[in-house]
C-alpha positions as CSV (number, residue, x, y, z in Angstrom):
1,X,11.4,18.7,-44.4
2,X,12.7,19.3,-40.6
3,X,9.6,19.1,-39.5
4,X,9.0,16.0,-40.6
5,X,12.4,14.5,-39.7
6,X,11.2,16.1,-36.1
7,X,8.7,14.2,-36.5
8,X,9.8,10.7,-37.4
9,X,12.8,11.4,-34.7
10,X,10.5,11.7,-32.3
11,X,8.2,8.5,-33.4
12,X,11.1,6.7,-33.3
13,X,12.4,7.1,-29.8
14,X,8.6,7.1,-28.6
15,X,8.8,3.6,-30.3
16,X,12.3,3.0,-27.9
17,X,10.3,3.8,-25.1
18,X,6.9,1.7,-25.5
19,X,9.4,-1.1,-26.1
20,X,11.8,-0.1,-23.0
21,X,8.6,0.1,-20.7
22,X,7.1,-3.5,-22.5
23,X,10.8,-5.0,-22.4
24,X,9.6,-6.6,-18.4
25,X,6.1,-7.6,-19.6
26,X,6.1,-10.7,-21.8
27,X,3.1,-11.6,-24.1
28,X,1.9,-7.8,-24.3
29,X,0.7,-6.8,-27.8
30,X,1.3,-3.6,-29.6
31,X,-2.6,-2.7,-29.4
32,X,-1.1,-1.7,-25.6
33,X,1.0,0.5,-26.8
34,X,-1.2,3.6,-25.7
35,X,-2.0,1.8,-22.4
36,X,1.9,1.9,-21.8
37,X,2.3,5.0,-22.3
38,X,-1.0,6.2,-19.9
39,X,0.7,3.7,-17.3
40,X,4.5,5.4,-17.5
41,X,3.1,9.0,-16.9
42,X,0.1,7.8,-14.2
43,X,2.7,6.2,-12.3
44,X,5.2,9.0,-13.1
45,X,3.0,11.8,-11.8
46,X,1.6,10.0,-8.9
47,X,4.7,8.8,-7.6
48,X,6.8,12.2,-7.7
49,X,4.0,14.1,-6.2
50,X,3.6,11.6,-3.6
51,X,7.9,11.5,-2.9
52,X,8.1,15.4,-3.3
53,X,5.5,16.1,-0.9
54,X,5.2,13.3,1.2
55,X,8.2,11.7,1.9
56,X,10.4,14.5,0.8
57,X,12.2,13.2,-1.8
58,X,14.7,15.2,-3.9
59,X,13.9,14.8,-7.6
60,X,17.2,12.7,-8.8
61,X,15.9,10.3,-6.1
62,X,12.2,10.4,-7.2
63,X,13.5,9.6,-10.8
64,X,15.3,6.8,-9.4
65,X,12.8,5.2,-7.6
66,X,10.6,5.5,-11.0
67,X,13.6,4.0,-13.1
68,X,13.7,0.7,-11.1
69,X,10.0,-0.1,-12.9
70,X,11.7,0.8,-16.1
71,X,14.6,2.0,-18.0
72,X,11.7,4.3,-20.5
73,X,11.5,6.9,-17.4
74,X,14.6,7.8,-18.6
75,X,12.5,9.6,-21.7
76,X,9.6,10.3,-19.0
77,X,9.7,13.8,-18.4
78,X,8.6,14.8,-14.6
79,X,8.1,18.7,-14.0
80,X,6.9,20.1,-10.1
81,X,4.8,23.5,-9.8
82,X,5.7,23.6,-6.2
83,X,3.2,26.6,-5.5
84,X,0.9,24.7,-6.6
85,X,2.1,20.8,-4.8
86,X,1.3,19.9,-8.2
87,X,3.3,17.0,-10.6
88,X,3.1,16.3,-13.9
89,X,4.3,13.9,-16.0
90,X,4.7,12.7,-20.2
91,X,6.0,10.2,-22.3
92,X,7.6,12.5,-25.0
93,X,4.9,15.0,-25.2
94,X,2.3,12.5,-24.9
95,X,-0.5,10.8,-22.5
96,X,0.4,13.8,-20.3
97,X,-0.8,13.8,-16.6
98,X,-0.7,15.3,-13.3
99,X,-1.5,14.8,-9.6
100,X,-2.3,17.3,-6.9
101,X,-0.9,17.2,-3.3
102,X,-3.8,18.1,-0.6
103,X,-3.0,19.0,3.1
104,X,-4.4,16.0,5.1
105,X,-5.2,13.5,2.0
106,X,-1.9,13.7,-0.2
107,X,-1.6,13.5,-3.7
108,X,-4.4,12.2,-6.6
109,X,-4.4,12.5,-10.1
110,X,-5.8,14.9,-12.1
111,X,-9.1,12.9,-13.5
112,X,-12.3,14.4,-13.6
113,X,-14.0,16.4,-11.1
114,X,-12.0,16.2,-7.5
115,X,-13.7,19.3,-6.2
116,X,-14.8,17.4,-3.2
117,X,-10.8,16.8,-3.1
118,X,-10.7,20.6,-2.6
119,X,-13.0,20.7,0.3
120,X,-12.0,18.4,2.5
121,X,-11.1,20.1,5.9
122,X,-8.7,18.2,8.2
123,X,-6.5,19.5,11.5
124,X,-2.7,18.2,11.1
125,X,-1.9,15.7,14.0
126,X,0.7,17.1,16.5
127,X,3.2,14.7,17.2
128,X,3.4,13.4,20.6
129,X,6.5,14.0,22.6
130,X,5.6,10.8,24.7
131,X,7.1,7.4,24.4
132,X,6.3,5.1,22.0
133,X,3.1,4.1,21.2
134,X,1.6,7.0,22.9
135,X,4.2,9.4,21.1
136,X,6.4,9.1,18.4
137,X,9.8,9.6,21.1
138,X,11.8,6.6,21.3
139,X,13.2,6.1,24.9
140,X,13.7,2.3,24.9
141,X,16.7,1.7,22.5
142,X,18.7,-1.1,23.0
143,X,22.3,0.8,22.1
144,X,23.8,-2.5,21.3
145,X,20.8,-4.0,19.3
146,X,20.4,-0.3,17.7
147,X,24.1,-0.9,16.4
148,X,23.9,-4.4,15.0
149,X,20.1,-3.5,13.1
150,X,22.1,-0.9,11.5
151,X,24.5,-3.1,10.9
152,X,21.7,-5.0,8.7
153,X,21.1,-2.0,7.4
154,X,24.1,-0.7,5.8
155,X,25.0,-4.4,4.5
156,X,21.4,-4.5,3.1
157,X,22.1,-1.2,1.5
158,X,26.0,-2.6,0.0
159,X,24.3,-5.4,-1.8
160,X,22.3,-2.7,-3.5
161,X,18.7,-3.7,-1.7
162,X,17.7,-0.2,-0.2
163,X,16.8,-0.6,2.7
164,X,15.1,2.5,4.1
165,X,14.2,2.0,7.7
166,X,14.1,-1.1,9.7
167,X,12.6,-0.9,13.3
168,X,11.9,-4.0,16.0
169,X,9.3,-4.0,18.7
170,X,10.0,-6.0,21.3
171,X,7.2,-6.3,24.6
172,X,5.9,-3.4,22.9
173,X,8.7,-1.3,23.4
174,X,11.0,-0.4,20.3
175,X,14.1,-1.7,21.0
176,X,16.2,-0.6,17.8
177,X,15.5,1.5,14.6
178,X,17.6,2.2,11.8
179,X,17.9,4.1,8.6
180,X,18.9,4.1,5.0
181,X,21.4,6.9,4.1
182,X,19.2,10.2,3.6
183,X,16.1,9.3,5.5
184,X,15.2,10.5,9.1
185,X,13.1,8.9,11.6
186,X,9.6,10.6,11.0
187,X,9.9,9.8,7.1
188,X,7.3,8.7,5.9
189,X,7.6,5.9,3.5
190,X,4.8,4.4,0.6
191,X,3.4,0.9,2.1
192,X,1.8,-0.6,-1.6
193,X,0.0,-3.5,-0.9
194,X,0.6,-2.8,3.4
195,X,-2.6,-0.7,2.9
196,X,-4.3,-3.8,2.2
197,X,-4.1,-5.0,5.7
198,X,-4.8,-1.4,7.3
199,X,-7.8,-1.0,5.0
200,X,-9.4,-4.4,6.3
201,X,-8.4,-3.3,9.9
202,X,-11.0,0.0,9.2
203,X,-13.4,-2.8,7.8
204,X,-12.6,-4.6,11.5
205,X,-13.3,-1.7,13.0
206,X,-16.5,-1.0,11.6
207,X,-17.7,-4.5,12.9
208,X,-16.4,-4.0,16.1
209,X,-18.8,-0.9,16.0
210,X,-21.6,-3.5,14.7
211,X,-21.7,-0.9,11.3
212,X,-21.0,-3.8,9.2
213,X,-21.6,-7.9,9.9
214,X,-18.7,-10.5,8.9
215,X,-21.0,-12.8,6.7
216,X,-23.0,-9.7,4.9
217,X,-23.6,-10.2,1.5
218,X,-25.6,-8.0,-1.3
219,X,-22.6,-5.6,-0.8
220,X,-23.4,-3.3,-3.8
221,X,-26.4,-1.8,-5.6
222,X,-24.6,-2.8,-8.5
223,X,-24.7,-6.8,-8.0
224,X,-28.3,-6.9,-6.8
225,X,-29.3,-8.2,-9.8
226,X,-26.8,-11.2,-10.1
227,X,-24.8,-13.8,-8.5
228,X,-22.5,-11.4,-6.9
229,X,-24.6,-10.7,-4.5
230,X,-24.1,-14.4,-2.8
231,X,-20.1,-12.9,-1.8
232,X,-20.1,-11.8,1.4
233,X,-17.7,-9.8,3.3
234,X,-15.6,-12.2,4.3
235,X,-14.7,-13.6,1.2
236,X,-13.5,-10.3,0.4
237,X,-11.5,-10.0,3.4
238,X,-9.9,-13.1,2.4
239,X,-9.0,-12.5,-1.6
240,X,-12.0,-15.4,-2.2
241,X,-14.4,-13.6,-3.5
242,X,-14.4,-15.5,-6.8
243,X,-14.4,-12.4,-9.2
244,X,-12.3,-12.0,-12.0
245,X,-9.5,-9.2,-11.5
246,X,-6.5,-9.2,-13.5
247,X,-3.7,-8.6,-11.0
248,X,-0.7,-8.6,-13.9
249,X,0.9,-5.3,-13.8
250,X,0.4,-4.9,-17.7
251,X,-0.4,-2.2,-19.7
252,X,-4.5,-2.1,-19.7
253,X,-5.0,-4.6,-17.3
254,X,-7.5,-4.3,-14.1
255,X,-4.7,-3.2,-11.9
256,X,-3.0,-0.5,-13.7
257,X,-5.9,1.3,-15.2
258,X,-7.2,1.1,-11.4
259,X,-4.3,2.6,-10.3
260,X,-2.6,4.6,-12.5
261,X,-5.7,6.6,-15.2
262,X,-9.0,5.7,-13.7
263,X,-11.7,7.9,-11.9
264,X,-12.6,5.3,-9.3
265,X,-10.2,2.9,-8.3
266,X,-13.1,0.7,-7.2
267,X,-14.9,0.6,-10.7
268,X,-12.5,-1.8,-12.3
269,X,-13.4,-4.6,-9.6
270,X,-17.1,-3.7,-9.5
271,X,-17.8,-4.5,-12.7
272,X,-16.1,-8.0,-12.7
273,X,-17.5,-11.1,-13.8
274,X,-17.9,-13.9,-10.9
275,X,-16.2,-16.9,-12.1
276,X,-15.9,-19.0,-9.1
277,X,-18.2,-19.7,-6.2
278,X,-17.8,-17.5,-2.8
279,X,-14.9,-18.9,-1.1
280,X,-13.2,-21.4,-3.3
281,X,-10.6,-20.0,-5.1
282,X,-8.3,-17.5,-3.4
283,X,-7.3,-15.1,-6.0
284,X,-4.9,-12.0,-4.7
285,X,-6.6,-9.0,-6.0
286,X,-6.2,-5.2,-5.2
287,X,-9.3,-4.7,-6.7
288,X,-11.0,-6.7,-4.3
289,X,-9.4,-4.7,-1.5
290,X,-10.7,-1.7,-3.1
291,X,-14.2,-3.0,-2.8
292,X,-13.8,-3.3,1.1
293,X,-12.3,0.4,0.8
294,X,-15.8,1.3,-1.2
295,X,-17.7,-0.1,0.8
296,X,-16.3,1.8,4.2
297,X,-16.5,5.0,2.2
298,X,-20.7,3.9,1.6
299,X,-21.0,2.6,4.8
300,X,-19.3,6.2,6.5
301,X,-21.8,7.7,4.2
302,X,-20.5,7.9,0.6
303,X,-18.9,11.6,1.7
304,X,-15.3,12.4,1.5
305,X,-14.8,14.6,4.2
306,X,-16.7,11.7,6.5
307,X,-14.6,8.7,5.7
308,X,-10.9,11.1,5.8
309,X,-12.6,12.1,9.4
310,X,-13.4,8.6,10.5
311,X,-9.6,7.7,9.2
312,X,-8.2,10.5,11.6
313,X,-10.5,10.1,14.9
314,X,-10.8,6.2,14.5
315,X,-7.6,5.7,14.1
316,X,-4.9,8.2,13.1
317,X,-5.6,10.4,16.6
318,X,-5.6,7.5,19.2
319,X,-2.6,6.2,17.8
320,X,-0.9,9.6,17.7
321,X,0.0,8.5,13.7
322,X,1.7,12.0,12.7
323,X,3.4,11.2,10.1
324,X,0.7,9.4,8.0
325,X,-1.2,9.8,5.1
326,X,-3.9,7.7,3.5
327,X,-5.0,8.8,-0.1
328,X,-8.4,8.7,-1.9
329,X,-8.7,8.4,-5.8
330,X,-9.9,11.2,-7.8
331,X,-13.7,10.2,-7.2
332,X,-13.0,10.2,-3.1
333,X,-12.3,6.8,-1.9
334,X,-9.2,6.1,-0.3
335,X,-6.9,3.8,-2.4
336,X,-6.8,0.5,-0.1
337,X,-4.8,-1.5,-1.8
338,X,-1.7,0.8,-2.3
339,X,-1.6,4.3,-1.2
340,X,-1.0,5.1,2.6
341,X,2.6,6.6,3.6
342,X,4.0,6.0,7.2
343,X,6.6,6.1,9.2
344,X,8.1,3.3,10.6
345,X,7.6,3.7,14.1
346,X,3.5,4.4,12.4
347,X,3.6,1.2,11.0
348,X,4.6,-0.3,13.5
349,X,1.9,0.5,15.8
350,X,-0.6,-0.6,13.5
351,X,1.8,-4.2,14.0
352,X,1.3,-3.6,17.2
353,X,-2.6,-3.5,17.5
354,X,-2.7,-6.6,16.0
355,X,-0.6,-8.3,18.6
356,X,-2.1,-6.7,21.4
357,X,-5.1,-8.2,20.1
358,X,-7.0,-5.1,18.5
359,X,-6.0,-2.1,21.0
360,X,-3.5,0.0,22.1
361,X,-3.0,3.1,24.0
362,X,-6.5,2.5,25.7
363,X,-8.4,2.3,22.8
364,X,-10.0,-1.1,21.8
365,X,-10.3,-0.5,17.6
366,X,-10.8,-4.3,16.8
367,X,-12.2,-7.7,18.9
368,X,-10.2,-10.2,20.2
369,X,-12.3,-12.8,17.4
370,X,-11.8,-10.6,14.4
371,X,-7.6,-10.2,14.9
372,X,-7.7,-13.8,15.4
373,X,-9.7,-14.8,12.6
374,X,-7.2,-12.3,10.5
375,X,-4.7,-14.0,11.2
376,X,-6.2,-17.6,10.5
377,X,-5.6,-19.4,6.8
378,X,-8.6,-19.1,4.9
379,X,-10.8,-22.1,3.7
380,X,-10.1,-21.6,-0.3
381,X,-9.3,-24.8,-1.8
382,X,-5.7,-23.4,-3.8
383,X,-4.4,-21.3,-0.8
384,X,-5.0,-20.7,2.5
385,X,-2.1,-18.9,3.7
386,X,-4.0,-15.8,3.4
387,X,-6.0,-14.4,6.5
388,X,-8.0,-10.9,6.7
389,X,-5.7,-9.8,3.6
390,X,-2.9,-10.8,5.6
391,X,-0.5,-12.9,4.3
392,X,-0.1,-16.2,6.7
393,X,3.2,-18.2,7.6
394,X,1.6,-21.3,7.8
395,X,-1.6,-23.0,7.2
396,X,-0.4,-24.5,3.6
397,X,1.8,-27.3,3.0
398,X,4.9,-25.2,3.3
399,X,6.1,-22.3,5.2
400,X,5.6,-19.4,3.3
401,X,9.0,-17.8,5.5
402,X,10.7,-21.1,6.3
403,X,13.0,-19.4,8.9
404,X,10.4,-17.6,10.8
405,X,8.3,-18.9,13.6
406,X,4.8,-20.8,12.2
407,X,2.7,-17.9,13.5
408,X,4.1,-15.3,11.8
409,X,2.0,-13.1,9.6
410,X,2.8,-10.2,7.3
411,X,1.2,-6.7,6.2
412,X,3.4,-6.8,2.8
413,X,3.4,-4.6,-0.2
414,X,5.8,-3.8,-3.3
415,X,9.7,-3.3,-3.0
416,X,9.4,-5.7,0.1
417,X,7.9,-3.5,2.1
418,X,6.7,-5.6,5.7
419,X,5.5,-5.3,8.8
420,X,5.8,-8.7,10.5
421,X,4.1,-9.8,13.5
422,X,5.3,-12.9,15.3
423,X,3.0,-13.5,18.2
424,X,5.1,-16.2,20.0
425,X,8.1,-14.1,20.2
426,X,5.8,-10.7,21.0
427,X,7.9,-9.1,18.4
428,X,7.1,-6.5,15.5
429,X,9.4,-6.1,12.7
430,X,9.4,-3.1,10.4
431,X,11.3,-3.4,7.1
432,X,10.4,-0.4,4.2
433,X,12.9,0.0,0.9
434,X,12.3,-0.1,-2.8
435,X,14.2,-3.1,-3.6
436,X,14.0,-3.4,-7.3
437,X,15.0,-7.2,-6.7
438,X,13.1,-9.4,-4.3
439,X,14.8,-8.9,-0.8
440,X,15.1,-12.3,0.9
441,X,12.8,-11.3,4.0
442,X,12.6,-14.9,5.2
443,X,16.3,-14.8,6.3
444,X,17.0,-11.1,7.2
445,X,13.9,-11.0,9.0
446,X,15.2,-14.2,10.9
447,X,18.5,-12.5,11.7
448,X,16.7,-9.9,13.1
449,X,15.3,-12.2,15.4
450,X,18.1,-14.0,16.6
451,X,19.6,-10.9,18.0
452,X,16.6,-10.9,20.3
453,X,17.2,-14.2,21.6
């Protein structure tokens, strides 16, 4: 008989918790019950491996950051085998999971085979003591800017938005940077959807090196056979590919199995119907972005150790990015649309290639054509204020940041993080949190700003 009340106990507050984690997500049935719970403990043990080893995080903080998605972590159950860089996670004894941390390539779950995982072979980047954006030393701060962003800081942090780090580039020079309580200069902090931007920078890159052609189609083996094989690379690049991704952060849709218990990230998307013509219908999808991120992983040569080696001498080296790490999924490919850590001042250089029109620090990684065809809205007949999965200030019928210059454009990923260029102003905002709420960037960015002026 205590067995069983054990039992029924513990179906009851598993029960408590499906419904806490499905409290955010109207319309979701009870057949996603399981999917809930494979999405609390994917994201749980990805997450805290990535904090713990990563960015350093203690674990009160890790749990916090995790309890802003939902108030069920509180009955998610994280453990650390720091010998092992390992985390694991469950949901009340069930849909248990883990994720390893690997030197050079940071943390993936625990799915299938990742032996190639294990041998990949990387040198650790030695930070530069030069000045910014050769180094990582900042020797141009404005002491009287410096004390009014962190002004902007602190009052961002009263009102409960966490701000984390907020730095400004100015002429290319780095004229202020301020922390959060707790986190240090070299922290480096998740960027979500920011690795959307950065992974169709490699894809820039690869044309720049005439690897790959802007109008290519026939992409994949697998969509030789059908229509898919009319979308070329550029509708990728520009979210119009015309497939159909499920982008609602629900239990068993496209994005959170693709994230959170899938082999290969890139799967989910690959095996999407097309629905609309090449072009047409702009559709924000991280699936799509991790098509562009399989498809530098085939075009590098389908070998793990070659695509994290093209990551670190393309583009990691030259720009002296030390405190950076993008990660693969289980089956190898880097995770474009939401897994690279930075610092700030690493973020901000990849802003800063991007103004400088596609080099910096001597080395030319993109053409002049391709940054400004990133930055140009796209010909979709819904939404064009998206470029080379950039987001775009203008180019709709409204400002997407009304108190911004037209020209700005955005990296920009969950918990607001942003790296904002504004090409008028030769200016490079940083802003990286986990605001739970949305943080008003439009107007804090804009007071950023005006202190420049």
């Amino acid at each position: 008989m205590a067995r069983l009340k054990s039992i029924f106990f513990t179906l009851i507050a598993l029960f408590i918790a499906i419904l806490l984690l499905l409290k955010p997500l109207a319309g979701v049935s009870p057949m996603s019950l399981g999917s809930a719970a494979d999405v609390a403990t994917g994201l749980g043990a990805k997450i805290a491996c990535s904090a713990r080893y990563i960015t350093g995080l203690d674990e009160d903080q890790v749990m916090a950051d995790l309890a802003s998605y939902s108030p069920a972590y509180a009955l998610v159950e994280v453990a650390y085998d720091d010998d092992r860089k390992k985390a694991y996670a469950n949901l009340l004894g069930l849909s248990p999971m883990s994720a390893t941390f690997r030197d050079g390539i940071g943390c993936t779950l625990d799915i299938g085979n990742t032996k190639a995982l294990d041998a990949v072979n990387i040198a650790a980047i030695a930070a530069s003591e030069e000045a910014w954006p050769l180094g990582s030393e900042l020797t141009d701060i404005d002491t009287e800017l410096q004390a009014k962003v962190a002004a902007i800081v602190a009052e961002d942090n009263a009102q409960g938005f966490q701000t984390r780090s907020l730095l400004v580039v100015k002429n290319g020079k780095v004229m202020a940077y301020a922390t959060g309580e707790g986190f240090e200069q070299h922290t480096p902090h998740l960027g979500w959807s920011m690795g959307k931007s950065v992974t169709a920078m490699m894809v820039g890159n690869l044309i720049h090196q005439k690897q790959l052609e802007l109008n290519e189609n026939n992409l994949f083996e697998a969509w030789q056979q059908d229509d898919r094989r009319e979308i070329d690379l550029e509708s990728l690049l520009q979210m119009s590919s015309g497939l159909d991704f499920d982008e609602t952060y629900a239990p068993g849709s496209d994005s959170t199995r693709m994230l959170f218990y899938t082999y290969s990230a890139s799967d989910i998307a690959m095996q999407s119907p097309l629905i609309y013509s090449p072009g047409e219908h702009f559709s924000y999808s991280s699936g799509t972005t991790n098509l562009l991120s399989r498809l530098v992983y085939e075009t590098l040569g389908g070998n793990v150790q070659q695509q994290i080696d093209y990551l670190y001498e393309q583009w990691f080296e030259p720009l002296n990015m030390a405190q950076s790490t993008f990660e693969p999924d289980p089956s190898g490919v880097l995770v474009g649309s939401s897994y690279i850590y930075a610092s700030a001042p690493d973020w901000a250089k990849l802003g800063q290639v991007m103004l400088n029109g596609g080099a910096l620090n001597g080395t030319r990684f993109l053409s002049e054509d391709w940054v400004a065809k990133a930055q140009s809205p796209n010909v979709s007949n819904n939404d064009p204020r998206y470029g080379y999965q950039f987001w775009l200030n203008a180019g709709g019928d409204e400002l997407r940041w009304p108190e911004l210059p037209d020209d700005a454009y955005a990296m920009s990923g969950n918990r607001s993080q942003v790296v904002m260029m504004i090409p008028s102003q030769d200016v490079v905002i940083v802003r990286l949190g986990w605001s739970a709420d949305p943080y008003p960037t439009s107007r804090k960015l804009a007071q950023v700003l005006s202190l420049l002026n």
